[in-house]
ZAMI-223899 format. One record per residue (C-alpha): x, y, z. Coordinates in steps of 0.05 Angstrom, whole numbers, plus 5000, padded with zeros to 4 digits. Each point is the difference from the previous one (the first is absolute). Example, Ala and Ser with C-alpha at 12.3 -4.5 7.8 and 13.67 -1.06 7.14 Angstrom:
% ZAMI-223899
524649105156502750694987
***
This chain:
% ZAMI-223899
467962744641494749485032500149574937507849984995500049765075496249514992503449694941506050035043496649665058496849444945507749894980501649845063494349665023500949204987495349694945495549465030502949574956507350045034496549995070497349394985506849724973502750225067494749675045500449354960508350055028501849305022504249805059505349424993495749535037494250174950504749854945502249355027493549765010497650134927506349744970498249355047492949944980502350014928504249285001494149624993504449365016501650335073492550245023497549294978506049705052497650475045492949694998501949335003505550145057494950415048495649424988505249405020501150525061493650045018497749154995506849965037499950425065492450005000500549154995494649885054494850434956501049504945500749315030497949545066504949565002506250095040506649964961503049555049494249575028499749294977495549494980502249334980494049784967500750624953507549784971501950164925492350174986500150344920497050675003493049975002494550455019500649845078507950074988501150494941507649905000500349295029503749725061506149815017503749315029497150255070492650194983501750745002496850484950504650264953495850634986500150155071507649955008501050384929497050545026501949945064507549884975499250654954500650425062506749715024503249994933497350704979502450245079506749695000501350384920497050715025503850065065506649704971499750334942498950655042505949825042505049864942497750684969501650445054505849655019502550154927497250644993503250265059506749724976500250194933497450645014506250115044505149614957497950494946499050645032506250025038504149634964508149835021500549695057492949835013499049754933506649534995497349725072493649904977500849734933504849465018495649685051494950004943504749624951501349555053492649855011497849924931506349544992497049375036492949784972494250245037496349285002506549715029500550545052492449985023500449224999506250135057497150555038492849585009502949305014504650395063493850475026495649514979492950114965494250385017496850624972504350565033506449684975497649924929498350764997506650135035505349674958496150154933499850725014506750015019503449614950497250294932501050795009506850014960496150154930496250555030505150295021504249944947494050324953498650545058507750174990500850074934494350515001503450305053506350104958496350324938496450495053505950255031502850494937493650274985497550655004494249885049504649715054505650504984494750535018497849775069507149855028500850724981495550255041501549605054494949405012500749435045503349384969493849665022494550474968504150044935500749194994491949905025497550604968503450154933503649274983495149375021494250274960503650024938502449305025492549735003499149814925505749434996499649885082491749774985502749484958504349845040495649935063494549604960505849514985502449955066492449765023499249434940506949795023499649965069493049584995503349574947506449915056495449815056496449544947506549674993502649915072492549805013501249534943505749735021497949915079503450495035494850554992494150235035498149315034492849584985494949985022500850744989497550054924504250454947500849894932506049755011499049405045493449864969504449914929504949465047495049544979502249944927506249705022497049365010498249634934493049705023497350725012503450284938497149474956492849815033498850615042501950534961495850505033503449995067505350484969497850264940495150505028505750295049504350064944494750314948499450485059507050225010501550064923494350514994501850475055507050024977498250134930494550535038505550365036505149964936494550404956498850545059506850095007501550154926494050425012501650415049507650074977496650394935495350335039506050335046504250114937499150754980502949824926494049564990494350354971492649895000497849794935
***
């Protein structure tokens, strides 16, 4: 009788091999972080993007000169030891004010991209969970948005508020949500006939706890894409209005400004390094936050699978 019970208690007993199967259960957050660390191509942008962070907002730690102080005796110096990235047409070191302008370029993409993204999220997320009237509303005022071009718009906005920092972050952030929530939408729309969202209307959820619960984090692979584009843009728009004058203002360095220079053809052709280190700059963070945002898009994508 004693040996029969404990058979019976053995076959009911878990082997140690399926306990350890069920210890070694991963969340969703461990899964998208090993499904990260897998693209090789993202954790290297990673690297290189923490590091242009870092020389950036920690400037001071890395250079004595000040970004805007000059010294006429210094003018259109070649990089050299004392000056590793030369000077420009006012004796001001250019490594000082790439760094330096890294944190008003990588600023001004971050907090515009974060205010284009939630204006869209919350939009989309409405357009395409409600639908009817809200959507119609909604939707035309995006076609009408993404009917003028966004270059021509910000050019307008900036040259009647005039330029400066705040209004930079302002007009890019709102003037380039219509994609996102466009793309937030359309997820939206494929959500809304599915089983999982069928379920919790039935049992009576809040709109809100349904759409910020159940829908945006199945929205998160496509909408990290999104997000990394809307930073590379927005630097690469205040690059242009900083380009074109009507920017962030010198002597305040960005990457932007500091690339003004290769409008004029003496700098372009005899000091080429005046803008080419500004440039070299913002062409590797945007490539940096392209690669983490195809990165992070697989990582949140539950159909991708760790190889």
């Amino acid at each position: 009788m004693n040996s029969m019970r404990n058979i019976f208690v053995k076959k009911l007993a878990p082997e140690s091999g399926d306990r350890k199967k069920a210890e070694k259960i991963e969340t969703p957050g461990q899964l998208a972080m090993k499904r990260f660390f897998h693209h090789k191509l993202a954790v290297v942008a990673t690297i290189v993007f923490i590091i242009i962070l870092i020389i950036s907002f920690g400037a001071p730690l890395f250079t004595p000169y000040d970004p805007v102080g000059m010294s006429l005796k210094d003018m259109h110096q070649a990089p050299s030891s004392t000056h590793i990235m030369g000077t420009d047409n006012l004796g001001r070191s250019v490594f000082a004010r790439t760094l330096y302008g890294g944190r008003i370029s990588l600023l001004v993409g971050i907090t515009a991209a974060a205010i284009s993204t939630f204006i869209g999220v919350f939009l989309g997320a409405a357009a395409g969970y409600f639908g009817k009237k809200v959507d119609m509303i909604i939707m035309r005022l995006t076609d009408v948005m993404m009917t003028f071009p966004p270059l021509i718009i910000m050019l307008t906005v900036v040259a009647i508020t005039g330029p400066g920092l705040i209004n930079v972050i302002l007009v890019i952030g709102g003037l380039v949500w219509p994609q996102t929530t466009r793309l937030v939408r359309g997820q939206f729309l494929t959500m809304m006939g599915q089983e999982f969202v069928l379920a919790a209307k039935a049992q009576g959820l809040p709109d809100w706890i349904i759409i910020f619960r159940h829908c945006i984090p199945n929205v998160m692979a496509p909408l990290m894409a999104r997000i990394s584009f809307a930073v590379s843009g927005a630097i690469l728009s205040e690059a242009g209005l900083s380009f074109l004058g009507i920017g962030i203002p010198s002597p305040t360095p960005t990457w932007g400004n500091m690339m003004q220079n290769a409008r004029n053809l003496d700098v372009l052709q005899l000091y080429p390094w005046m803008w080419i280190f500004p440039a070299v700059f913002t062409l590797v963070t945007i490539l940096c936050i392209n690669f983490i945002g195809d990165g992070l898009r697989d990582a949140f994508d539950p159909k991708q699978l760790i190889s």
